[in-house]
Backbone bond lengths (Angstrom), bond angles and torsions (degrees), N, CA, C in turn:
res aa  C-N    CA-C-N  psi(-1)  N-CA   C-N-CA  omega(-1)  CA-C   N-CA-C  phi
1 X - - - 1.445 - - 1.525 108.52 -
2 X 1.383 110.12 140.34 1.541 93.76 165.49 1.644 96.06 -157.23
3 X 1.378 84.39 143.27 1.342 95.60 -173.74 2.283 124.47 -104.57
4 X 1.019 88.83 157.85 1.692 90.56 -165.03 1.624 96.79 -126.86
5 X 1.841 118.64 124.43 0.843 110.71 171.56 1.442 117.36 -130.69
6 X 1.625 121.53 136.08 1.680 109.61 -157.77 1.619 87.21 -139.72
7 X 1.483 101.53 -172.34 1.375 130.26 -163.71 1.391 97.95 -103.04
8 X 1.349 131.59 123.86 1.159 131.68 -168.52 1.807 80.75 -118.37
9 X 1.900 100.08 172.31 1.595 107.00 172.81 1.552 105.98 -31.31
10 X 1.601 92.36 -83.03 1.661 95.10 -176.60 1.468 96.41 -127.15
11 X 1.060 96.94 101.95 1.751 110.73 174.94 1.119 106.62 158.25
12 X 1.477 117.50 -158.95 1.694 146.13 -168.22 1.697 87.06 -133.00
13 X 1.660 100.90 124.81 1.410 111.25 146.02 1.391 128.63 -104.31
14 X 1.562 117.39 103.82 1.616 119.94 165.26 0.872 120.79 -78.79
15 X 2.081 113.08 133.27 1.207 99.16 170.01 1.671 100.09 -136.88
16 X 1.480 99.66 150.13 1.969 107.42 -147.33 1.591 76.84 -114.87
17 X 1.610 110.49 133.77 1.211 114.46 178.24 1.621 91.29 -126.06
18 X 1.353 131.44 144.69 1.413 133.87 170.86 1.758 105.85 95.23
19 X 1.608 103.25 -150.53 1.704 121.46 171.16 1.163 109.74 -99.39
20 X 1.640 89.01 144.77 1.745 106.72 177.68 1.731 90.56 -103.02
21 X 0.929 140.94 141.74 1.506 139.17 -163.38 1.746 109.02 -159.05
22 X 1.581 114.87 -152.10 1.278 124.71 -154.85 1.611 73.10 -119.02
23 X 1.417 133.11 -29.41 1.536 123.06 -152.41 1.528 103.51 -113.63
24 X 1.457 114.44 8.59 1.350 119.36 166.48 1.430 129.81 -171.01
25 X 1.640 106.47 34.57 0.972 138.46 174.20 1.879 118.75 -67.99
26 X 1.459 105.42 -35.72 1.621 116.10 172.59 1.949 103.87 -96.62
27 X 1.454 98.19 -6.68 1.661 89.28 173.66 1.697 107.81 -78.93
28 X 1.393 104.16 -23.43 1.941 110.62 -173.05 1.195 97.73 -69.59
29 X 1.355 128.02 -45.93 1.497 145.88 -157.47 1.586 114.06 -79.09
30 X 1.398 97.10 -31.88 1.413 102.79 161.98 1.601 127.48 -71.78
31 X 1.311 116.00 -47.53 1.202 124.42 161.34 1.320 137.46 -59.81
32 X 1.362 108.76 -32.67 1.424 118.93 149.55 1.755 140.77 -70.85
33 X 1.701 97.02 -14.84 1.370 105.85 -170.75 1.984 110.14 -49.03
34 X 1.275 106.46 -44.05 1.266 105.69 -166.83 1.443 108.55 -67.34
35 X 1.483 155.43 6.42 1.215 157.44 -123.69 1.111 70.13 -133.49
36 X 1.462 131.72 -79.85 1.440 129.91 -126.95 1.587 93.79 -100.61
37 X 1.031 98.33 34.38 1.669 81.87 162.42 1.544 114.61 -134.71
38 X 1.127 110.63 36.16 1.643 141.94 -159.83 1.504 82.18 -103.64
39 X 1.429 123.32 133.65 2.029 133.53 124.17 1.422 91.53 -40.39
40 X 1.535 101.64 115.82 1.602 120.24 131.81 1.838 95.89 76.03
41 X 1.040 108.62 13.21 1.903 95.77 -169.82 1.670 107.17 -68.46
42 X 1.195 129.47 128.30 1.345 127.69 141.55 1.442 128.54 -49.80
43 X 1.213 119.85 121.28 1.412 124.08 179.74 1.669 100.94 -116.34
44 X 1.162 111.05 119.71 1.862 108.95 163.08 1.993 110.53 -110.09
45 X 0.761 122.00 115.98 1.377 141.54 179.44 1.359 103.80 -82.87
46 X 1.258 121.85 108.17 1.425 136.71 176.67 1.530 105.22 -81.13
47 X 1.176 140.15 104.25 1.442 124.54 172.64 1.719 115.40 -117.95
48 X 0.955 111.20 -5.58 1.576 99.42 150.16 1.420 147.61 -20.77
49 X 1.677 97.41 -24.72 1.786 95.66 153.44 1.230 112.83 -118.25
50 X 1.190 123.13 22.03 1.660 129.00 155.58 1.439 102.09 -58.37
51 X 1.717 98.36 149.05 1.449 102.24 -140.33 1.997 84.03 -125.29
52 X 1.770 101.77 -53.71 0.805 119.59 172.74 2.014 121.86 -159.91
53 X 1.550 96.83 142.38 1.496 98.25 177.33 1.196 116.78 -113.13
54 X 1.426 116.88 122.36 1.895 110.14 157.94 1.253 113.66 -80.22
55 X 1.776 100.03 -168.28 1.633 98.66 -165.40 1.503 92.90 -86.31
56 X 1.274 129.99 -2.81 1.236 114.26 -175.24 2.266 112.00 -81.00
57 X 1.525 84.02 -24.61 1.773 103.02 169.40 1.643 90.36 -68.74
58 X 1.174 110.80 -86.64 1.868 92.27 -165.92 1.297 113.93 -46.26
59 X 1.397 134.35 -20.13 1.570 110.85 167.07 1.450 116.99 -52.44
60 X 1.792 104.66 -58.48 1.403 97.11 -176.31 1.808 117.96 -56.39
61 X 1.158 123.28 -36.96 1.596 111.95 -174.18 1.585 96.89 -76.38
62 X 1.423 134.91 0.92 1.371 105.76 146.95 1.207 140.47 -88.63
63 X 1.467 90.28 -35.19 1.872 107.61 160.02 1.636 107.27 -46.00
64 X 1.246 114.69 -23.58 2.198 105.10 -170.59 1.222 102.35 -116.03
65 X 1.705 102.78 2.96 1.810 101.30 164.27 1.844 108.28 -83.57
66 X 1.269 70.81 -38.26 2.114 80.74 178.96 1.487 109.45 -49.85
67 X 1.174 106.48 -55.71 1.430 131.79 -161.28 1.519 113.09 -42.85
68 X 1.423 98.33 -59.56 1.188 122.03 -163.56 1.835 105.54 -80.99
69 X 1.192 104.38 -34.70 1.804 108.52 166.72 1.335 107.40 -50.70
70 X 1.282 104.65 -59.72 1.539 106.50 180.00 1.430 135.57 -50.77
71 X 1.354 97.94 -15.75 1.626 117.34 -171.69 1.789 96.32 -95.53
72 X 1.497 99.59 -18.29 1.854 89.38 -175.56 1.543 83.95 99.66
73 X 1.377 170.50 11.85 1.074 156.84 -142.75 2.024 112.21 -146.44
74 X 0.835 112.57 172.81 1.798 112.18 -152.54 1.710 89.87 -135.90
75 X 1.419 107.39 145.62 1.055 121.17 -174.09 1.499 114.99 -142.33
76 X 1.346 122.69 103.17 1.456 116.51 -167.16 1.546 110.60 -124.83
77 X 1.147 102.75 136.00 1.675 100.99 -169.59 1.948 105.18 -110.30
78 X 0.961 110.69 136.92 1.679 122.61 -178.23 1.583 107.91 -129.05
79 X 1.621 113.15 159.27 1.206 123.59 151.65 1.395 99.91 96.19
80 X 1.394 110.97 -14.55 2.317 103.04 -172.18 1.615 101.45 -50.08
81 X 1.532 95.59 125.22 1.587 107.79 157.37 1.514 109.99 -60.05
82 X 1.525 108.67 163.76 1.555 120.21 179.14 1.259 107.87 -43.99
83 X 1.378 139.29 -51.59 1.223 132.66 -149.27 1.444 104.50 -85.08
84 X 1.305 110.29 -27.31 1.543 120.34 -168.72 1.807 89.81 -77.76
85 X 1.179 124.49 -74.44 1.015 109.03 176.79 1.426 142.65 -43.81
86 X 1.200 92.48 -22.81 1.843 105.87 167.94 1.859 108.17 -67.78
87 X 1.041 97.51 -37.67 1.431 90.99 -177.99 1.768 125.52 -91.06
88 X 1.336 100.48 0.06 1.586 111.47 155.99 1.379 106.37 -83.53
89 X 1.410 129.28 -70.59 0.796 133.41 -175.71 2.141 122.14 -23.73
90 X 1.808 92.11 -59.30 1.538 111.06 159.86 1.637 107.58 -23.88
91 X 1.269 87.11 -71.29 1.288 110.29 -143.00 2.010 111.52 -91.36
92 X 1.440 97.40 22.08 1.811 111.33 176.98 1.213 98.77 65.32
93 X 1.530 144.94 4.39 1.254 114.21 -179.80 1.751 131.85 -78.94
94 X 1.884 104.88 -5.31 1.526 116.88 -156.76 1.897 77.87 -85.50
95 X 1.132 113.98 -15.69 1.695 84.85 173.42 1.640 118.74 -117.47
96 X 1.227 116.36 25.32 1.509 137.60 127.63 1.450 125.29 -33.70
97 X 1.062 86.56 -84.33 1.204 125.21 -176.30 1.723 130.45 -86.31
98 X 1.465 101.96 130.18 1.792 122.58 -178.38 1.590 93.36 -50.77
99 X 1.287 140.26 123.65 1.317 131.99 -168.99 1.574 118.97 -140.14
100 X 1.578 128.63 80.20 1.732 113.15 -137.31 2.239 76.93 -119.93
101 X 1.547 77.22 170.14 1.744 78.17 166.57 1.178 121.80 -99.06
102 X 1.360 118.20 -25.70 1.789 97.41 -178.98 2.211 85.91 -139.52
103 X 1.157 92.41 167.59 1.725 101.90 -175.33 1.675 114.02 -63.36
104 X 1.947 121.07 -16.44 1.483 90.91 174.78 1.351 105.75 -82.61
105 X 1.406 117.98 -5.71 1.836 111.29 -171.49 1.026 102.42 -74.24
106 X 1.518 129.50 -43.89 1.657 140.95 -168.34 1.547 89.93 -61.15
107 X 1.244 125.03 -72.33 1.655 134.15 -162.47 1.751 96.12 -49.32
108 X 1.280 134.33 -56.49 1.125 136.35 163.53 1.583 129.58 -47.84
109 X 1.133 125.40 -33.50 1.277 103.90 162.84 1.785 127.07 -99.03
């Protein structure tokens, strides 16, 4: 997995390349910790090179959905390939979750 983190308009752009898993599931969480502890920060999550998620990956993007509510702050995820999205979907998370296909739709709504 490796992760990429940039300066969006007004926010943080992540972008998750590889698996979110059981064996590097607290490495995402680590790298992300400082985001969500921002007043009001926008986070957009690029996952387009997400490869694959376990349930231990959807824990953490709910745990940094929480997070970030709490902070007053918005969290929108773009780019999930079919499979990735199939498995939110499964699994109730596409109505969790801010869910756009590519980053100007996310930035736009």
């Amino acid at each position: 997995m490796k992760i990429t983190i940039g300066k969006a308009d007004e926010g943080y752009l992540v972008e998750i390349d590889g698996r979110i898993d059981t064996t590097n599931y607290n490495e995402f969480e680590g790298n992300i910790a400082h985001l969500y502890n921002e007043k009001g920060v926008m986070i957009y999550l690029d996952c387009s090179g997400l490869d694959y998620i376990s349930s231990s990956g959807l824990r953490i993007f709910l745990t940094l959905q929480k997070k970030v509510k709490v902070q007053g702050g918005i969290l929108k995820i773009f780019g999930m390939q079919p499979q990735i999205k199939e498995i939110f979907d499964i699994s109730g998370f596409s109505s969790i979750f801010a869910i756009f296909p590519d980053y100007s739709t996310a930035k736009e709504a």
